[in-house]
C-alpha positions in Angstrom: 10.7 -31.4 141.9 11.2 -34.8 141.3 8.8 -37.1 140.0 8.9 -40.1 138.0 7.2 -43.0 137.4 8.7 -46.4 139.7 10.2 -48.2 136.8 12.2 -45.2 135.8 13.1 -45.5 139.4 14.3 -48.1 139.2 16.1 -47.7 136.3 17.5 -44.6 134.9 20.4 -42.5 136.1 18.6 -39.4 138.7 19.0 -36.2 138.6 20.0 -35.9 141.7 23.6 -35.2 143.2 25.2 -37.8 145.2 27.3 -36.6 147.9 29.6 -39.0 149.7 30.9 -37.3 153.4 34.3 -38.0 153.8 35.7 -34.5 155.6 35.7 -36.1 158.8 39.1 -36.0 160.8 38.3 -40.3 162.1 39.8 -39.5 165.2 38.3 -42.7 167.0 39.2 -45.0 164.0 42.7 -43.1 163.5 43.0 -43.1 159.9 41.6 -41.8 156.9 38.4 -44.0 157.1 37.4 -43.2 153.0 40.7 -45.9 152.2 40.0 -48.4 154.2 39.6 -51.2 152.2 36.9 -53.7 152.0 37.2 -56.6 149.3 40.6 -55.1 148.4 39.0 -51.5 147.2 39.2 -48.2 149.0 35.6 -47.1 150.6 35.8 -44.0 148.6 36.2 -46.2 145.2 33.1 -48.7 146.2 30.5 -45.4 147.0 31.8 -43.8 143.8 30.5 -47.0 141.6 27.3 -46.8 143.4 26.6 -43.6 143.2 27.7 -43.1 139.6 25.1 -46.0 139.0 22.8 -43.8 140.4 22.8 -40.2 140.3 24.0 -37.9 136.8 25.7 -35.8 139.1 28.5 -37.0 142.3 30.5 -34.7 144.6 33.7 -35.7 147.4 33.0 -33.0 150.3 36.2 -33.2 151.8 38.8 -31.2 153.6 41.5 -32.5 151.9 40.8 -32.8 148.6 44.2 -33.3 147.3 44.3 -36.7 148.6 40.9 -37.4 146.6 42.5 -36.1 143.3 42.5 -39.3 141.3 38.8 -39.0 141.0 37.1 -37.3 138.4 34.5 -36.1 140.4 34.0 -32.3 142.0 35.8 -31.9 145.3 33.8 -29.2 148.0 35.7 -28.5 150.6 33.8 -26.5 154.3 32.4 -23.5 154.2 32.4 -23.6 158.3 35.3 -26.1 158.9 35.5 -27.8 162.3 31.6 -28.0 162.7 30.9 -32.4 161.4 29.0 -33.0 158.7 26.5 -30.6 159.3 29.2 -28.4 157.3 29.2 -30.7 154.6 25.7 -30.8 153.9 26.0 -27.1 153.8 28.5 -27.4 151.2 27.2 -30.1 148.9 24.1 -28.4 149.2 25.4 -25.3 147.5 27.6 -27.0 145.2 24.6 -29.1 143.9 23.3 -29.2 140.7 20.1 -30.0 141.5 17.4 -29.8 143.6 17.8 -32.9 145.5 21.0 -34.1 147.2 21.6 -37.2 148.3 24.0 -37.6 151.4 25.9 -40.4 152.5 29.1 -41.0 155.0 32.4 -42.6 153.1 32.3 -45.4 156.2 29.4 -47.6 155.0 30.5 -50.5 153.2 26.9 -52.1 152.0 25.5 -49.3 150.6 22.7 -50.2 148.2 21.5 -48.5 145.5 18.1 -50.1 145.1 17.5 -48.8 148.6 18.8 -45.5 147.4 16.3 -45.8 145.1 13.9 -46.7 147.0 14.3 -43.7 149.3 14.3 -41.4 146.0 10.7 -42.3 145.6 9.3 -39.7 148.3 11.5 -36.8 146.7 9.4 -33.9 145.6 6.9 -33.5 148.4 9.4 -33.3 151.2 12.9 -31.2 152.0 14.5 -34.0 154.0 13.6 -37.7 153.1 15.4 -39.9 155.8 15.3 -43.8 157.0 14.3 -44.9 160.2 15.2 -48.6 161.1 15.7 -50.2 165.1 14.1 -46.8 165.8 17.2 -44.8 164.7 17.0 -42.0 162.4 19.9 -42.0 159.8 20.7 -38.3 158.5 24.4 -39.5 156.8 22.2 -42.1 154.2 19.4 -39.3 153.7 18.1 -36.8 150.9 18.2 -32.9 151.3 16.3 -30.7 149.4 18.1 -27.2 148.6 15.1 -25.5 150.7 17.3 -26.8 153.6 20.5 -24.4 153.1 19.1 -21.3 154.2 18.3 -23.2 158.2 21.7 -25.6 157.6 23.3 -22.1 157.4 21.8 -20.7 160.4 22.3 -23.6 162.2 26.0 -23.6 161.8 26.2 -19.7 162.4 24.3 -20.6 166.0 26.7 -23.4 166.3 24.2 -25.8 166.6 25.7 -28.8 165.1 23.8 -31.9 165.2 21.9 -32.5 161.8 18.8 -33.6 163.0 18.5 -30.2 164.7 16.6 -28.3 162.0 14.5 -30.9 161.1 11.5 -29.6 162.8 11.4 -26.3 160.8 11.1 -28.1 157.4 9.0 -30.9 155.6 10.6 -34.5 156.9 9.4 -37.6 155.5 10.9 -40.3 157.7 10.9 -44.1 156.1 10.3 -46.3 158.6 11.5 -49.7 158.5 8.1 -52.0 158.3 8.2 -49.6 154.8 11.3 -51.6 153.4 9.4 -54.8 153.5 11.1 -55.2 149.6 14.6 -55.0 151.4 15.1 -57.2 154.1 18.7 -56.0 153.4 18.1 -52.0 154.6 19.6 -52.5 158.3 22.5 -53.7 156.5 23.4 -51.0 154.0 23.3 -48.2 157.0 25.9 -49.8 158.7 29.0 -47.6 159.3 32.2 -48.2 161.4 33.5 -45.4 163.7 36.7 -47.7 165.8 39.0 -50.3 164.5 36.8 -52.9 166.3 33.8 -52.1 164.6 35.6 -52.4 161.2 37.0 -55.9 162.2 33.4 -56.8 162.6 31.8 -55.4 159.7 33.9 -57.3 157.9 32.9 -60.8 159.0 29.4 -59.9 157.8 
């Protein structure tokens, strides 16, 4: 369980694992979407830093995890390949360390880690801990609590893929967004860019 006091919250490296979600194919965007660059910096390289300034433990799930081998970090590859990242919570899940698991998709540029954080506050009472802002639910920017692999398993046997799925057979908190007051900022750091266009945009922000 995981409980500490807000200052060491707010302060201290986690132990939690951070898991960055890059072993999708980007067939819409059409390129590896972990190196696209933002400030002149690969994706991958800019979630690494904030992780590492977060969590004492960090993990790649990827299918290809030669092309991630500059990294230090431990490379999981899917268990059930093919199914979305349903398969990689599966795996990161079972290659954590500890308890708790943080997930996050390698296509969000303005990931924060004082909303990160934030969010780590309501670990220990709950198995999924996942923010809610303009009234959608964000699974890919979400913590997971180990309790979760036995139904993510069973949910990718049944081929039921879609994350959210399962999420009435364990303990959710969901974080709604008048509960960010402290970060005006939050509908900013879950942005993500699936097409070409959307990058071009998320860029002038």
């Amino acid at each position: 369980m995981l409980e500490m006091k807000d200052d060491n919250l707010n302060k201290c490296i986690l132990p939690v694992t951070g898991v960055i979600l890059a072993g999708g194919k980007s067939s819409r965007m059409g390129r590896n979407k972990a190196f696209l660059e933002y400030l002149g910096k690969p994706l991958i390289e800019k979630s690494l830093e904030e992780l590492r300034s977060v969590f004492s433990e960090v993990i790649i799930s990827t299918n290809s995890p030669e092309r991630f081998q500059r990294y230090r970090e431990k490379k999981v590859t899917d268990l059930y390949p093919g199914c979305g990242p349903l398969s990689g919570l599966q795996s990161g899940l079972q290659a954590s360390r500890f308890d708790y698991a943080f997930f996050v998709a390698c296509d969000m540029p303005f990931i924060d880690p004082k909303v990160i954080r934030f969010l780590a506050g309501y670990c220990g009472k709950h198995d999924v801990i996942v923010p809610e802002v303009d009234g959608v639910l964000h699974p890919l920017h979400a913590f997971y609590h180990k309790n979760c692999l036995p139904l993510v398993t069973e949910y990718l046997e049944k081929k039921s893929f879609k994350i959210i799925d399962f999420y009435p057979r364990c303990s959710v908190r969901i974080v709604r967004e008048e509960e960010f007051r402290s970060f005006p900022q939050v509908a900013r750091s879950l942005m993500n860019a699936n097409t070409d266009q959307e990058w071009r945009e998320l860029q002038t922000l």
